[in-house]
C-alpha positions in Angstrom: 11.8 38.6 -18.0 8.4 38.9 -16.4 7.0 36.7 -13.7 4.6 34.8 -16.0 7.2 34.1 -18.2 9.8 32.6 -15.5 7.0 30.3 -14.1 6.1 29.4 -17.7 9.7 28.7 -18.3 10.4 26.6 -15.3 7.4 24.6 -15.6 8.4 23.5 -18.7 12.3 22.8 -17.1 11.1 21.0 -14.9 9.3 18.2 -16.8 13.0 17.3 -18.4 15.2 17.8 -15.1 14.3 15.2 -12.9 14.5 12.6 -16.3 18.4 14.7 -17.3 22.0 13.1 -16.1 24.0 14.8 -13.7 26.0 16.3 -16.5 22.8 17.7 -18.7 21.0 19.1 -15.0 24.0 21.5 -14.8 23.8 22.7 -18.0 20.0 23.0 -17.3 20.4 25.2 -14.5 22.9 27.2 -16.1 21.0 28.0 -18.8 18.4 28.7 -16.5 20.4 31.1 -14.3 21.2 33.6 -17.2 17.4 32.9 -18.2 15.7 34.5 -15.4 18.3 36.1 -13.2 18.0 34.2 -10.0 19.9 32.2 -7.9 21.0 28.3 -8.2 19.0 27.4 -5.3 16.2 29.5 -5.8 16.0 28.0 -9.5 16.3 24.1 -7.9 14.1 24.5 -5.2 11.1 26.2 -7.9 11.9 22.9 -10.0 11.1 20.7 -7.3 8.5 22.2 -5.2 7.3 25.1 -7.1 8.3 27.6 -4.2 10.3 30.4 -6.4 12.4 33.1 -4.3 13.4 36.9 -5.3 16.5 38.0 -4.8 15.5 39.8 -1.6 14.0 36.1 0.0 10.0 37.1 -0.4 8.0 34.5 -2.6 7.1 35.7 -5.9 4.2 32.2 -5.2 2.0 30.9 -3.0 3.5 27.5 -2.4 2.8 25.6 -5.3 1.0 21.9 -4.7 3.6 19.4 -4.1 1.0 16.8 -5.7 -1.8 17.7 -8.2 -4.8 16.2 -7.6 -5.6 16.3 -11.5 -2.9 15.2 -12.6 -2.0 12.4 -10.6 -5.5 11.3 -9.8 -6.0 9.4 -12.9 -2.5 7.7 -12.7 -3.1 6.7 -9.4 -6.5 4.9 -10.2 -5.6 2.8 -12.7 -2.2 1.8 -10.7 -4.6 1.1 -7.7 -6.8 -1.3 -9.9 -3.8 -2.9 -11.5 -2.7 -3.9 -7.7 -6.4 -5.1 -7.2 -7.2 -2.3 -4.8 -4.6 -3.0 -2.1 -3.8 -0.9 0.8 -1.7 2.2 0.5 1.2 1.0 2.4 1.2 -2.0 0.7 0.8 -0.1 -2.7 3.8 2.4 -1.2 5.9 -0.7 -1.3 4.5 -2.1 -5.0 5.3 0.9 -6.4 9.3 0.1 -6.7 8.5 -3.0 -9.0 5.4 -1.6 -10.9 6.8 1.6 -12.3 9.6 1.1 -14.4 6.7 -1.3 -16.4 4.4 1.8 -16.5 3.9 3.1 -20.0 0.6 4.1 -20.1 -0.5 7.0 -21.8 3.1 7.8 -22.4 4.1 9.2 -19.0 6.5 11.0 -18.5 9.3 10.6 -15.7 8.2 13.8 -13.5 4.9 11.8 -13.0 6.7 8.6 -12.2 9.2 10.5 -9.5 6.0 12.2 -7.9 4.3 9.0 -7.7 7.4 7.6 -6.0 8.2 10.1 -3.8 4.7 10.5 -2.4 4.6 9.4 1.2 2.1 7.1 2.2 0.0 9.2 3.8 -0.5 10.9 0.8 -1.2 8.1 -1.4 -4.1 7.1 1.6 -5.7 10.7 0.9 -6.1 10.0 -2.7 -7.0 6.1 -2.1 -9.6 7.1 0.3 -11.8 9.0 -3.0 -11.2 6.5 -5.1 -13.0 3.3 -2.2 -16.2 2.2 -2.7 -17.6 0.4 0.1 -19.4 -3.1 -0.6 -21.0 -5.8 0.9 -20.0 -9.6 0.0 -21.6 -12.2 0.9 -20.3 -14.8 2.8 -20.0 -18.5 1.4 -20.7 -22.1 2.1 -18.7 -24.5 3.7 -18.5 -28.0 1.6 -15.6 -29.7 4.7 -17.1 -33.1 5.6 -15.4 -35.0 9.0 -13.2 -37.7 7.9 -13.3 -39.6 11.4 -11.2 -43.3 9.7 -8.2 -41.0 9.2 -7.9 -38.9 12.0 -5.9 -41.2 13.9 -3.4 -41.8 11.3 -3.0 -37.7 10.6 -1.6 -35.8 14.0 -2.7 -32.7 14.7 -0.5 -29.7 14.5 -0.9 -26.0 14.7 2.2 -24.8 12.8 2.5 -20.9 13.5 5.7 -18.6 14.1 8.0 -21.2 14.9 8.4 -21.2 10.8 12.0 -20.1 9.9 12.5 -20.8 6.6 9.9 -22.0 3.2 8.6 -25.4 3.0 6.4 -25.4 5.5 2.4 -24.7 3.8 -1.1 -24.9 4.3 -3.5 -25.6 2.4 -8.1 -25.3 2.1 -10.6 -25.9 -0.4 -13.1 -23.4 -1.4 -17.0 -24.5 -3.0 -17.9 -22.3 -5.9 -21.0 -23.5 -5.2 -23.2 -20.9 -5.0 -26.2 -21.0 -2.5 -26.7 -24.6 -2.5 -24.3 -27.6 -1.9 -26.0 -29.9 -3.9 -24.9 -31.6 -6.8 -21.7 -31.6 -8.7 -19.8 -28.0 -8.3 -16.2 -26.3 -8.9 -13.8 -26.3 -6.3 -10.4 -24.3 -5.6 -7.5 -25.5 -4.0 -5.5 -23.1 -2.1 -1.8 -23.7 -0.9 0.4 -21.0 0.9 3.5 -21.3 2.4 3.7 -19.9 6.0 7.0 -18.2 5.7 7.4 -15.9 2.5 2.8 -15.8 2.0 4.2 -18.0 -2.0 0.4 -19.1 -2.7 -0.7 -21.4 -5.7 -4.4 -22.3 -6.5 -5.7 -25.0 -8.8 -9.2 -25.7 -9.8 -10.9 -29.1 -9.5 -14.6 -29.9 -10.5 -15.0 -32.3 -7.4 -13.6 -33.0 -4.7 -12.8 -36.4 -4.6 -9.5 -38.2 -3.0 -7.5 -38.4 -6.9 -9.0 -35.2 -8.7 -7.4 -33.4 -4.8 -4.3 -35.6 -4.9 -3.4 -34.5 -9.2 -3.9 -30.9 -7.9 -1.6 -30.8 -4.8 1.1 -32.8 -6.7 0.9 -30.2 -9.5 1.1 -27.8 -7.0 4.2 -29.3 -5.5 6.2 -29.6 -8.9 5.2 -25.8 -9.5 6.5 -24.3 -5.8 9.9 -22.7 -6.7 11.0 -24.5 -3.2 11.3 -28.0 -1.5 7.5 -29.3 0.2 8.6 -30.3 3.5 4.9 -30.0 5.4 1.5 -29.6 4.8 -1.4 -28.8 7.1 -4.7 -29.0 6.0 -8.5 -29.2 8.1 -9.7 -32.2 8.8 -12.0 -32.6 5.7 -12.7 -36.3 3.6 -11.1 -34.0 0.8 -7.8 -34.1 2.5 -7.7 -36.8 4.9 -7.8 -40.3 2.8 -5.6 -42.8 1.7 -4.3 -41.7 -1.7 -3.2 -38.5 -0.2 -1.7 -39.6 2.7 0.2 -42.4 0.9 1.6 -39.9 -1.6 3.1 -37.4 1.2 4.3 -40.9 2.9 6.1 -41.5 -0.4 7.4 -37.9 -0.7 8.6 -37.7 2.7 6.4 -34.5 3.3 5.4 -34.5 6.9 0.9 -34.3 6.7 -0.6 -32.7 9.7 -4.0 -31.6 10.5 -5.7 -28.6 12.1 -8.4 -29.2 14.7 -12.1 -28.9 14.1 -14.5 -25.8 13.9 -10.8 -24.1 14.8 -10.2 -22.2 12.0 -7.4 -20.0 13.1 -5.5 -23.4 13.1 -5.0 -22.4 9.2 -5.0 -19.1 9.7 -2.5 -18.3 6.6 -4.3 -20.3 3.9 -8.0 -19.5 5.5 -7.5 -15.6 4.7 -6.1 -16.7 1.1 -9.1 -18.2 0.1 -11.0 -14.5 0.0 -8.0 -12.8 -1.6 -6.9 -15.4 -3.7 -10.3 -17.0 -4.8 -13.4 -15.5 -3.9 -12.0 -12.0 -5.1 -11.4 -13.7 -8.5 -14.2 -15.6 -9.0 -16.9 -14.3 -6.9 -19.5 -16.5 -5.0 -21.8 -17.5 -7.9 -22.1 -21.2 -8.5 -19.6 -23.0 -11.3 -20.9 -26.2 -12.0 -19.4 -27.0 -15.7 -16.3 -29.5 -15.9 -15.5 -27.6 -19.4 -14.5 -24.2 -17.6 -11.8 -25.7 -15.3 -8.9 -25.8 -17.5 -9.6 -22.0 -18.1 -10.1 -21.5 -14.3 -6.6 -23.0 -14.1 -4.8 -21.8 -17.1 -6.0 -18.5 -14.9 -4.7 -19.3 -12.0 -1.5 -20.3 -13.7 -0.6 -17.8 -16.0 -1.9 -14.3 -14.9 -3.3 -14.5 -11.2 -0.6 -16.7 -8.8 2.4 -14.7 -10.9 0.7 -11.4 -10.0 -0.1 -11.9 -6.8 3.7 -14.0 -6.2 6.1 -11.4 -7.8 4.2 -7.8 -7.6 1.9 -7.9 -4.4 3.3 -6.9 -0.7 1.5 -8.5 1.7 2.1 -8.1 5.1 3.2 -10.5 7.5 2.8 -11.0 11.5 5.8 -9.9 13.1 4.7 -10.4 17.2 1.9 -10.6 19.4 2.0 -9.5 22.9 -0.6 -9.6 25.2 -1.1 -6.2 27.4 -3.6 -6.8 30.0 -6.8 -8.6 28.0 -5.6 -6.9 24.8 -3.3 -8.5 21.7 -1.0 -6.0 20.1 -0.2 -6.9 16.9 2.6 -5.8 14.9 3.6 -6.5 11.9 6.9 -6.3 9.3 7.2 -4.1 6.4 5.3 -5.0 3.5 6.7 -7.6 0.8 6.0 -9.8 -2.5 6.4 -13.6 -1.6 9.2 -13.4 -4.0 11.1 -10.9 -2.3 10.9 -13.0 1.0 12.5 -15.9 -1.0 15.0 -14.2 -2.4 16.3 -12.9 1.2 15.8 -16.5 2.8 19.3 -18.5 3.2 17.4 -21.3 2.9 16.9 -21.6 -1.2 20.2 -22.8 -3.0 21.4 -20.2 -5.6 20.1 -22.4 -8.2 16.5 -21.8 -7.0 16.8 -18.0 -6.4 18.2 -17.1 -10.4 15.5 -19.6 -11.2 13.2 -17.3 -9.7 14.6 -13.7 -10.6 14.5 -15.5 -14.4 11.0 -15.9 -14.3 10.3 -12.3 -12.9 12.6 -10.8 -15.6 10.2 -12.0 -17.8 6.9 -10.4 -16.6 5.1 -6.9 -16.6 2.6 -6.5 -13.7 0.8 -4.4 -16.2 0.5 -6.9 -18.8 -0.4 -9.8 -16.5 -3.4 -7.6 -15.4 -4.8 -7.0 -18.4 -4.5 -10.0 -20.2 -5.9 -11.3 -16.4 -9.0 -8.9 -17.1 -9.5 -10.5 -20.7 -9.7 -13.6 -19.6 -11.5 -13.6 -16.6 -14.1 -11.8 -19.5 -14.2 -14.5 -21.6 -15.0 -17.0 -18.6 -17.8 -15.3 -17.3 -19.4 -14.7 -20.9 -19.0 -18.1 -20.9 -20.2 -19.2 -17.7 -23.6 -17.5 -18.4 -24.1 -18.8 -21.4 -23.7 -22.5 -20.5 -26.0 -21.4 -17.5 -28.1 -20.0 -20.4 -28.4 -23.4 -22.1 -28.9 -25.4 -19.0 -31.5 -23.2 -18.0 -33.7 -23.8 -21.4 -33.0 -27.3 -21.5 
């Protein structure tokens, strides 16, 4: 058999071994043995990184690349822009739950186990093609003092004395555009400090009851038990409906201190991931499009970020000198945090893997993408119409 013809043949093995049972690789190899004449281990290691041995131990190949940059490439892109561009050791981690849902293009498994198997610096070498750098600008900030309530709301700076869920914060983010004035969208961000579980609801103003229906239908949605919240000490969060309906719910209310943002340090970097990566900086100032921002929020972009996102979390900090080092845990979804706490009764954790049974990371993306299309289109048109008139 000539040398063409071996490589020809084992390329072609190859893309059904790694997808065969234990039983059907023997036979594979078998076959392949009488096939081309050389040995088990020769054949095995050829399959798996194309480095094919002669009898007499000299390589009939220059060592064949482990990872194809054509052929991976593309698979790797549009994984990466499912995950909404993440790091590569979060995306390392992501992987695990994203590809037994990938069915695109009708991959086969040898691409699947390649993609798996790649290390992560690997997966950085073909992430770092695919960045483009960009500027963002930065937002407004709509907070307003609320100096009546500040005695009645302690301050607290909750931080890594968290052990177990319960314990959130939560901000308000302006899509307001450039200007402040006038009536405006806002986005309410809540995110538990122990396992990163985030929820967002939209709200076209801020007052004390449109803020208070949000946060209670946050609290009915969190797959867990409120037991605090921290918030700044803005009029959106510090007035009397609020604070009488944590009173009633027993949920201990705390406040951060002012102009100290790193107070909220776990909800404040949630508002760029969670909102302004969604919905941009523009201004939204039409009451029709919140129940789409919502049904949004809801259905496609809290589930993605909650069950298919690692994110990582603060493990230490020690000071060296005048120097922080940080370091930080291995990368996890919000959901697999939960699942591992001892906290949440078994009741709440099948609850949990239910709803996860039922989605595709994949699907939730795209259908995030179609919608997100049809609010925009929509957004400039009523911006359109107000324009004219």
């Amino acid at each position: 058999m000539s040398y063409d013809s071996i490589l020809e043949y084992l390329n072609a093995l190859s893309k059904i071994y790694f997808s065969a049972s234990k039983k059907e690789k023997t036979k594979l190899l078998n076959h392949a043995i009488q096939v081309t004449k050389l040995h088990r281990k020769s054949i095995i290691r050829a399959i798996k990184n194309g480095n094919i041995i002669n009898r007499r131990g000299k390589g009939l190949k220059k060592h064949k690349i482990l990872y194809p940059k054509d052929t991976l490439s593309p698979h790797i892109e549009y994984i990466w822009h499912s995950m909404e561009r993440i790091s590569a050791k979060r995306m390392k981690e992501a992987l695990k739950d994203w590809l037994p849902y990938y069915h695109e293009n009708k991959v086969d498994n040898h691409i699947k186990y390649l993609l798996q198997k790649m290390s992560i610096t690997t997966l950085e070498r073909f992430l770092k093609e695919l960045r483009v750098k960009s500027t963002v600008s930065k937002g407004l900030t709509s907070t307003s003092p609320a100096r009546h309530m500040k005695n009645k709301v302690p301050i607290n700076t909750l931080d890594s004395n968290v052990t177990k869920p319960g314990h959130t914060q939560a901000d308000t983010v302006a899509h307001c555009g450039d200007k402040l004035i006038g009536e405006f969208m806002n986005s309410i961000t809540l995110t538990d400090i122990h396992s990163a579980w985030t929820m967002n609801r939209a709200t076209f103003t801020k007052t004390a009851l449109d803020v208070k229906d949000a946060l209670k239908h946050i609290q009915k949605c969190l797959p867990f038990k409120l037991l605090t919240i921290n918030t700044d000490s803005g009029s959106e969060f510090l007035n009397i409906p609020i604070f009488n309906h944590f009173q009633r719910e027993k949920v201990i209310f705390t406040r951060s201190r002012p102009y100290k943002k790193n107070d909220n340090a776990y909800v404040e970097q949630k508002n760029y991931t969670h909102v302004r990566e969604l919905f941009g900086y523009q201004r939204i100032e039409h009451e029709e499009l919140k129940s789409l921002m919502n049904e949004i929020y809801c259905e496609y972009w809290n589930p993605l970020q909650n069950y298919f996102l690692p994110t990582f979390k603060l493990k230490e900090k020690i000071m060296i000198g005048a120097k922080i080092k940080k370091t930080y845990g291995k990368p996890q979804t919000p959901y697999q945090r939960l699942m591992e706490c001892d906290n949440l009764t078994e009741d709440q954790k099948e609850e949990l893997s239910r709803v996860k049974k039922k989605l595709n990371p994949f699907v939730l993306k795209r259908e995030l993408e179609k919608k997100l299309s049809v609010f925009f289109v929509r957004l400039n048109e009523l911006n359109k119409i107000k324009k004219e008139n």
